[in-house]
C-alpha positions in Angstrom: 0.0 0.0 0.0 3.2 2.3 1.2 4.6 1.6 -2.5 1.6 2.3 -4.0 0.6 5.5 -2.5 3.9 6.7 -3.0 4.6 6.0 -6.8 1.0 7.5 -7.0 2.9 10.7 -5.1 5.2 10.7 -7.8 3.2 10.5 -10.7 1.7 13.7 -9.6 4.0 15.5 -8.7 5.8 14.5 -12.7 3.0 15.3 -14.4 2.1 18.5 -12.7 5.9 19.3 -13.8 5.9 17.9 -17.4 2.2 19.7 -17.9 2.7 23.2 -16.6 1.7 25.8 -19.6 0.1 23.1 -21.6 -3.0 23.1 -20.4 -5.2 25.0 -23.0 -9.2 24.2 -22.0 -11.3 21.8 -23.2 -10.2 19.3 -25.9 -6.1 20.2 -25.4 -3.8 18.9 -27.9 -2.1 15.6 -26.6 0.8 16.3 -28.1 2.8 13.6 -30.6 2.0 9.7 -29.2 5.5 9.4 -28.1 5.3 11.9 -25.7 1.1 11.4 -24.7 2.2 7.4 -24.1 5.0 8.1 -21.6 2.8 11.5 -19.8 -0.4 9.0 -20.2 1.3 6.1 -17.9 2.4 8.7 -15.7 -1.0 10.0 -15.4 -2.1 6.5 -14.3 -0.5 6.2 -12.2 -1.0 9.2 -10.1 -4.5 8.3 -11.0 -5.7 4.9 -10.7 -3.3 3.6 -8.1 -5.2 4.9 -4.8 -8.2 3.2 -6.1 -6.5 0.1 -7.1 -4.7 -0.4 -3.9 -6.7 -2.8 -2.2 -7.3 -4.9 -5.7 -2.9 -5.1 -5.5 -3.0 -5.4 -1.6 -5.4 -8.5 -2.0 -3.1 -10.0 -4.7 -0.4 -9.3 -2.5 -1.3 -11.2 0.4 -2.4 -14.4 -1.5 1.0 -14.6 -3.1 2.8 -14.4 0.2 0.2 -16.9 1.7 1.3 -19.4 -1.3 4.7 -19.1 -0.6 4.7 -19.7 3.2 2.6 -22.5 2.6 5.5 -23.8 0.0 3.0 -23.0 -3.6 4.9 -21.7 -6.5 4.5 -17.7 -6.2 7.8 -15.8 -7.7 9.2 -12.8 -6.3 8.0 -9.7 -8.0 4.6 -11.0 -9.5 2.7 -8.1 -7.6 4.8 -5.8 -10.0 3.9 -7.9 -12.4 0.4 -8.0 -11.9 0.7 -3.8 -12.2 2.3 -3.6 -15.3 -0.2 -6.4 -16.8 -2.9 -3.4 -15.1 -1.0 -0.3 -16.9 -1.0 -2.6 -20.0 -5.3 -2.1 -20.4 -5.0 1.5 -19.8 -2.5 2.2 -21.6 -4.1 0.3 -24.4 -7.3 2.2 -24.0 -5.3 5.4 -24.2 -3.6 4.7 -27.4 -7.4 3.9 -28.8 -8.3 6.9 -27.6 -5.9 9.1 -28.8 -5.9 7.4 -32.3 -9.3 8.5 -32.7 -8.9 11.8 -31.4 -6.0 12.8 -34.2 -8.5 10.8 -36.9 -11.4 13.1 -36.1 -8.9 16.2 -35.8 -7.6 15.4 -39.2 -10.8 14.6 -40.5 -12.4 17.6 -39.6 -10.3 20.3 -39.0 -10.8 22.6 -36.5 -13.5 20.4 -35.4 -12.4 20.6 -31.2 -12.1 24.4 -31.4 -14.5 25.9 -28.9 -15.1 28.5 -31.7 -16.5 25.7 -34.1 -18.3 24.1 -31.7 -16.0 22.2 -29.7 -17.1 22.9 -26.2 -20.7 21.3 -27.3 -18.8 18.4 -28.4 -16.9 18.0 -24.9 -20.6 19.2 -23.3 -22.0 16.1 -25.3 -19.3 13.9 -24.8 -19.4 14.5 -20.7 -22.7 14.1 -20.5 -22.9 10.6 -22.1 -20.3 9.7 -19.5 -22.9 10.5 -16.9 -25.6 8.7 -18.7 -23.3 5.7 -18.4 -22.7 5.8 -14.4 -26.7 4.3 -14.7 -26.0 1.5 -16.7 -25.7 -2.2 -16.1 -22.5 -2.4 -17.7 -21.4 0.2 -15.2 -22.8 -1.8 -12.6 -21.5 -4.8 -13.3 -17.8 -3.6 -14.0 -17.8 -1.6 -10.7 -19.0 -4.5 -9.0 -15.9 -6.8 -10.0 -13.9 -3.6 -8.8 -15.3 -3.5 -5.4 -14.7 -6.8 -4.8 -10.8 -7.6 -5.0 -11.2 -11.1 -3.3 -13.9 -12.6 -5.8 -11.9 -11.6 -8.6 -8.9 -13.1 -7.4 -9.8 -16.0 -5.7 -11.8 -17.1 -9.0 -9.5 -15.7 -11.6 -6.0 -17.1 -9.5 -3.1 -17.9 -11.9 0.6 -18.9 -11.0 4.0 -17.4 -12.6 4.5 -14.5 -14.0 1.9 -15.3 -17.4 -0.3 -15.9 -14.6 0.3 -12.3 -12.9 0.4 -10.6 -16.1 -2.8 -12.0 -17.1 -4.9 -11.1 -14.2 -3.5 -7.6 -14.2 -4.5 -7.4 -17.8 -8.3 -8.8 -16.8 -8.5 -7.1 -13.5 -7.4 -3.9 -15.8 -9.6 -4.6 -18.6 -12.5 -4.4 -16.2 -11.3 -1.1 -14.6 -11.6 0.5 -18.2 -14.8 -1.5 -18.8 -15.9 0.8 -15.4 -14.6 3.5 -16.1 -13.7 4.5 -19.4 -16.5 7.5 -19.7 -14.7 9.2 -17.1 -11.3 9.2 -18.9 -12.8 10.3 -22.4 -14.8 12.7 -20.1 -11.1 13.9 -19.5 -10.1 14.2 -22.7 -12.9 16.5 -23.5 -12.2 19.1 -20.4 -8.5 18.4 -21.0 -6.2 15.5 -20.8 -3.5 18.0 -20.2 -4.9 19.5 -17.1 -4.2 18.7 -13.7 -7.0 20.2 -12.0 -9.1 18.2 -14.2 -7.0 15.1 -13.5 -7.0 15.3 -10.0 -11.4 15.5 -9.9 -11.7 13.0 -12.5 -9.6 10.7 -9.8 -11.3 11.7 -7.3 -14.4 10.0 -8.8 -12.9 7.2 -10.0 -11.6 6.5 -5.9 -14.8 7.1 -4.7 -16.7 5.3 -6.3 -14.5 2.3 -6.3 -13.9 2.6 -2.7 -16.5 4.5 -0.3 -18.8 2.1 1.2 -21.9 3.6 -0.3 -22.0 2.8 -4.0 -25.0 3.5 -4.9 -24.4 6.9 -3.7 -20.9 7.5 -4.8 -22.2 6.3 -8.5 -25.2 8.7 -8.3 -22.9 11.4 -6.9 -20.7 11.2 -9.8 -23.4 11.4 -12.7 -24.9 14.6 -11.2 -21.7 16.4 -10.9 -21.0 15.7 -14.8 -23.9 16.6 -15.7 -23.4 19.9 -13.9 -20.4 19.8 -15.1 -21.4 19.3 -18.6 -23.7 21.9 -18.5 -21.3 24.3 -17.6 -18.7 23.6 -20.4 -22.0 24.1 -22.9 -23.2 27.0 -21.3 -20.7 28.9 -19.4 -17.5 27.8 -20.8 -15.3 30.8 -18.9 -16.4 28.9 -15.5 -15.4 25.5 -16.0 -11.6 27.0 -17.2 -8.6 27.8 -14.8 -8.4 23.6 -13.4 -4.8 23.5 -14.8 -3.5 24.0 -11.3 
């Protein structure tokens, strides 16, 4: 948990430094995929890793349990289990920003708050908290929850069998919440202010006790939010912290 927390630390204070000035509103430019892949993994993992604590904490504790009872669990397969974690997001951000620069060279000028952009992000935030009511949310933020049903049924030995489960386990985070990260993308992937709410969701909805609540809770304030970028652009700028 120490480790985690602290590499989450880190992540934010490296992408606060590596995105000062660039944050330019809604819809900000990524930058070239080089650069986006290496800020994007950094950005996880500021991120996701508060909220995925307890899922690697569970993990944790099983493999040690093996090896005192003398089962086949390697040294480092936790880390290994993360990486195979970072591997879906990471994934899902390439995806993302592939069809990003399509639509931007498709349409120019098509993200420019001048052209329309800001009803675009408006739109595109809004169906991200249409899709906190759905079952697929549901279900996905269920098998979040619950680190000890997905690993107790899903168990796998070695290090395939570590990076495999952090694949699934991460393949279901993205399942849960990939609205909220393409809700990011429209307010600005480059912004830290925006980063650091659109975390704050993802922890608390994953880990407060009252999910029903926490789901709800998160729905109304992109709607608001939403609503806002439509309407009032000038009041939802400034989160670049």
């Amino acid at each position: 948990m120490a480790v985690l927390l602290v590499l989450a630390a880190a992540g934010w204070v490296l992408t606060s430094t590596q995105l000062t000035g660039m944050d330019m509103g809604a819809w900000t430019d990524p930058g070239p995929v080089g650069f986006f892949t290496v800020t994007w993994v950094v950005m996880l993992a500021a991120m996701m890793f508060p909220s995925v604590a307890p899922m690697v904490v569970a993990y944790h504790r099983i493999q040690r349990h093996r090896r005192q009872a003398g089962r086949y669990a390697p040294a480092g397969s936790t880390a290994v289990f993360v990486a195979g974690y970072l591997a879906s997001w990471t994934a899902f951000g390439l995806v993302a920003y592939g069809l990003y620069a399509w639509a931007a060279a498709a349409v120019p000028g098509v993200f420019a708050a001048d052209q329309g952009g800001r009803y675009i992000a408006a739109g595109v935030i809004m169906v991200a908290a249409v899709y906190q009511f759905t079952p697929a949310k549901n279900v996905s933020l269920m098998k979040c929850r619950s680190p000890m049903d997905f690993i107790l049924h899903r168990m796998r030995p070695g290090y395939a069998g570590a990076v495999r489960m952090g694949v699934e386990h991460g393949a279901w985070c993205v399942a849960c919440c990939w609205a909220l990260m393409t809700a990011l993308f429209a307010l600005g992937a480059m912004s830290v202010g925006w980063m650091a709410l659109i975390g704050a969701f993802i922890a608390g909805e994953k880990m407060l006790p009252w999910k029903r609540l926490a789901n709800w809770s998160v729905a109304v304030a992109l709607a608001a939010i939403a609503l806002g970028v439509a309407l009032a652009p000038s009041a939802t700028t400034g989160m670049g912290m």
